[in-house]
C-alpha positions as CSV (number, residue, x, y, z in Angstrom):
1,X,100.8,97.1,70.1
2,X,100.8,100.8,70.6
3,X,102.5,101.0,73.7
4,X,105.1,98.2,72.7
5,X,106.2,100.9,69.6
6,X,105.6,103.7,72.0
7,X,108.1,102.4,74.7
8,X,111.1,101.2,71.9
9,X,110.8,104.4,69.9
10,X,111.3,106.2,73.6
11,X,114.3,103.6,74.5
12,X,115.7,103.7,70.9
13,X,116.0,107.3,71.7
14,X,117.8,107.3,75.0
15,X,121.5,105.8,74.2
16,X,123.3,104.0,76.4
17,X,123.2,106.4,79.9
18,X,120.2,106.6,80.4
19,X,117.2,104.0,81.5
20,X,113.3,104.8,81.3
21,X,111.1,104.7,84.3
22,X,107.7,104.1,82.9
23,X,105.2,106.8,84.7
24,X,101.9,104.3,85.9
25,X,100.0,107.0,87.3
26,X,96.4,106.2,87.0
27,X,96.9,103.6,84.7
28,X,95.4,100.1,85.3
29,X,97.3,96.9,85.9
30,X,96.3,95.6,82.2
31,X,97.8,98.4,80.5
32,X,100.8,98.9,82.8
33,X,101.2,94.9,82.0
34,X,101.6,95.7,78.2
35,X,104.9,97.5,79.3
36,X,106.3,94.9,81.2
37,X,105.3,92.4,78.3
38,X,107.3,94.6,76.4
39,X,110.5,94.7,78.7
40,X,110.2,97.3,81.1
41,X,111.2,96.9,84.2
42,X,111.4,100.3,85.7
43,X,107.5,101.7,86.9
44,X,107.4,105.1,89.0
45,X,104.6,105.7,91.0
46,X,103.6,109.4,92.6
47,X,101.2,107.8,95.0
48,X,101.8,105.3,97.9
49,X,98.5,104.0,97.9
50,X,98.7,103.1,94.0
51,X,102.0,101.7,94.0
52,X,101.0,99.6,97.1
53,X,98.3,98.2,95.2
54,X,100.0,96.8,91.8
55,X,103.1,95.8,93.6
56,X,100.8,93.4,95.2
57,X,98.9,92.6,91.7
58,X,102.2,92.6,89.0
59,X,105.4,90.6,88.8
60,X,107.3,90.6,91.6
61,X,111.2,91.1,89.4
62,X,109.7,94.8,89.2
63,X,111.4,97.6,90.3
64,X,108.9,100.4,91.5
65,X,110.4,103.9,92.0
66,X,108.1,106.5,94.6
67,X,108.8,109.8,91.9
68,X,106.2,112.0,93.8
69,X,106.0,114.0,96.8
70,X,106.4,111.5,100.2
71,X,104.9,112.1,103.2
72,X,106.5,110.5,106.6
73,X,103.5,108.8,107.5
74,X,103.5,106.8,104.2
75,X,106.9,105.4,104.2
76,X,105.9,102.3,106.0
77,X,104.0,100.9,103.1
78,X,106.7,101.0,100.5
79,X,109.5,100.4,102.7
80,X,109.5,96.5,102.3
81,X,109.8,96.8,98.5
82,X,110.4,100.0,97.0
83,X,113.7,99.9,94.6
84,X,114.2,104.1,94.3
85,X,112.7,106.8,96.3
86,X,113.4,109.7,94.1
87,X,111.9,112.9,96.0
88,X,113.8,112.5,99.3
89,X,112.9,116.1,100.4
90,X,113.6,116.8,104.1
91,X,116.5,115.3,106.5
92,X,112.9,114.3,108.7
93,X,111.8,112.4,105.6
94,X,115.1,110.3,105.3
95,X,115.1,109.5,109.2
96,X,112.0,107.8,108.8
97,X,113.0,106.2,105.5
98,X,116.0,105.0,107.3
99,X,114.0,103.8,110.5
100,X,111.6,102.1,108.4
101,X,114.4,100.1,106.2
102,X,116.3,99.2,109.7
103,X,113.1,97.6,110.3
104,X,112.6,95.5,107.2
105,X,116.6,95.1,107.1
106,X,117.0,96.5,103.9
107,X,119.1,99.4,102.8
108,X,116.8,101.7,100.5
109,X,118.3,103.9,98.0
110,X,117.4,107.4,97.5
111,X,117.7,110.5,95.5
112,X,118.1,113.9,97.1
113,X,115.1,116.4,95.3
114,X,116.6,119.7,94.2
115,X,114.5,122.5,94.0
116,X,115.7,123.7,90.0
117,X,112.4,125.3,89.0
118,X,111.4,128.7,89.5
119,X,107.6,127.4,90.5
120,X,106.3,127.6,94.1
121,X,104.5,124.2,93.6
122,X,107.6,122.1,92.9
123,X,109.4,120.4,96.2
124,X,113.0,120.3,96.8
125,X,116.2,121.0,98.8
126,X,118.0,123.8,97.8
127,X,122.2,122.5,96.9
128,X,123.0,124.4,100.7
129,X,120.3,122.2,102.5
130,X,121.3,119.3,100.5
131,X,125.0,119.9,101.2
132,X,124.0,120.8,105.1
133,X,122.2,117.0,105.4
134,X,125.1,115.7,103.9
135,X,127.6,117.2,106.2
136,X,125.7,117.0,109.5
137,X,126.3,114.6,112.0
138,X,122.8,112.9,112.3
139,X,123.4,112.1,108.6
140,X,126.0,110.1,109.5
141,X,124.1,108.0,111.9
142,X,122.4,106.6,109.2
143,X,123.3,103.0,108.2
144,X,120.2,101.6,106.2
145,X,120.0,104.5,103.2
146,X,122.1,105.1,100.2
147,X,122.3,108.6,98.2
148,X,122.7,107.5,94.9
149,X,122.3,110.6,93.2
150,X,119.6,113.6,92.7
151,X,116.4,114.2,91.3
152,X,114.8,117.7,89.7
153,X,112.1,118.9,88.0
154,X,112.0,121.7,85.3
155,X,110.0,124.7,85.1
156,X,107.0,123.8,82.6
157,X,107.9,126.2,80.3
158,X,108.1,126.2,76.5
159,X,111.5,127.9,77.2
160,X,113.8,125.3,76.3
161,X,116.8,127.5,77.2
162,X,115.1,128.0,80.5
163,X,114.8,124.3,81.0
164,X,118.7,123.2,79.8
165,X,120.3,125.9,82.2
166,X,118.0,124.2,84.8
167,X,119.5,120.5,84.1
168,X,123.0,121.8,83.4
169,X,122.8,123.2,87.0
170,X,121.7,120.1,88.5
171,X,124.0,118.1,86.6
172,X,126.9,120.7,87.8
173,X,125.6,119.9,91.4
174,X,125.5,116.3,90.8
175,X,129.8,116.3,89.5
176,X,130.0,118.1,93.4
177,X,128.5,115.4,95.4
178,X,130.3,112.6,93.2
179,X,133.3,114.2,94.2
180,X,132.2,114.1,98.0
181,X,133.6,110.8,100.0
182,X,131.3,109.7,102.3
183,X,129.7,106.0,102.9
184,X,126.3,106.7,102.7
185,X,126.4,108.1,99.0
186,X,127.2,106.4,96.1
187,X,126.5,109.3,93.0
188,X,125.5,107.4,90.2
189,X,122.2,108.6,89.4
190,X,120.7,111.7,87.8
191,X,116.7,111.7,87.2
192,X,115.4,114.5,84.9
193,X,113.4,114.6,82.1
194,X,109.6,113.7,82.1
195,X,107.8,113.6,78.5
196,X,108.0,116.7,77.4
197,X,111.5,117.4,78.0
198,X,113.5,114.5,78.5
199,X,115.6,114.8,75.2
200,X,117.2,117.5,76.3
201,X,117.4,116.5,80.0
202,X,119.7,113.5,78.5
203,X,121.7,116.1,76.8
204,X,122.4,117.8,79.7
205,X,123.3,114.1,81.5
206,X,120.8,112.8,82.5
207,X,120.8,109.0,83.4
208,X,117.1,108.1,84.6
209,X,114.1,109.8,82.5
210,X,110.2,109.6,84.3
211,X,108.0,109.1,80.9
212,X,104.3,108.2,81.0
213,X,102.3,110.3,78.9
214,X,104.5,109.6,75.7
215,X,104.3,105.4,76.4
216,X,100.3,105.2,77.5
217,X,98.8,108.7,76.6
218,X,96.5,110.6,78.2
219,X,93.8,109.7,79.8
């Protein structure tokens, strides 16, 4: 029952932009099921291998989002089914997402990762390289991805004016590339916000939070 009140409280909480993608990190297929019993839909997984093996165990009306780091090599895997990549890092890393979707014949949507943190272990494009992919002309080659928006992560910092002026940034960059014409993106997505900040990252606009800790604990 925990997790049921756990997930509404975080949903109540959200208003009407923004949807929850439940973090299933290490948790086990029982648990994640409570979730989905309780009406979510959205699960984000950081590793291929783990998402591989509950897509093939859970309900297949789920839509699984790859939220962590993505190597090339793994792409194949999640390719058939994935709903969102999120942490599309590297013009080589959307080739191969591309080459693998031509070759299940699906389009698969993306999120460009912007590098907003001032940490040397967070990922990301910088807004130039992002802007460079988007204008070059192997990105227009492309015909089986769709840019629906970006992704960030904060610094982890209990500076919580540290962490706005990072989402009002990447939501600044995000009213840019919705004003960008081009047939492979279609802006409509904006994921910040984890557990410990998402409340203000939906203040500053955001319209897909990543929560786990908050809806199963730790463990």
């Amino acid at each position: 029952m925990k997790i049921e009140e756990n997930i509404k409280a975080v949903v109540d909480s959200l208003g009407k932009q923004a949807r929850l993608i439940a973090v299933t990190k290490t948790k086990p297929v029982e648990v994640i099921m409570e979730a989905y019993n309780a009406g979510i839909k959205d699960f984000g997984e950081n590793k291929v291998q783990e998402m591989l093996g509950k897509y093939e165990q859970m309900p297949q009306d789920i839509r699984w989002h790859q939220i962590g780091h993505l190597q090339t090599n793994k792409v194949k895997y999640i390719a058939p089914f994935v709903s969102l990549i999120h942490s599309v890092d590297s013009f080589k890393l959307l080739k191969e997402i591309n080459k693998q979707a031509e070759k299940n014949s699906r389009i698969i949507e993306c999120l460009l990762q912007i590098y907003i943190a001032d940490e040397e272990t967070k990922f990301g494009l910088s807004e130039d390289e992002a802007l460079e992919i988007i204008n070059s002309a192997d990105f227009n080659a492309l015909r089986n991805i769709r840019i629906k928006g970006l992704m960030g992560m904060a610094s982890n910092t209990e500076d919580t004016d540290i962490i706005r002026n990072e989402f009002a940034g990447l939501k600044s960059f995000f009213e840019i590339l919705k004003n960008i014409s081009h047939p492979l993106l279609s802006i409509e997505e904006l994921s910040m916000g984890m557990s410990g900040d998402y409340a203000l990252a939906i203040e500053e606009g955001s319209t897909l939070v990543r929560v786990g800790s908050l809806l199963f604990g730790e463990r």
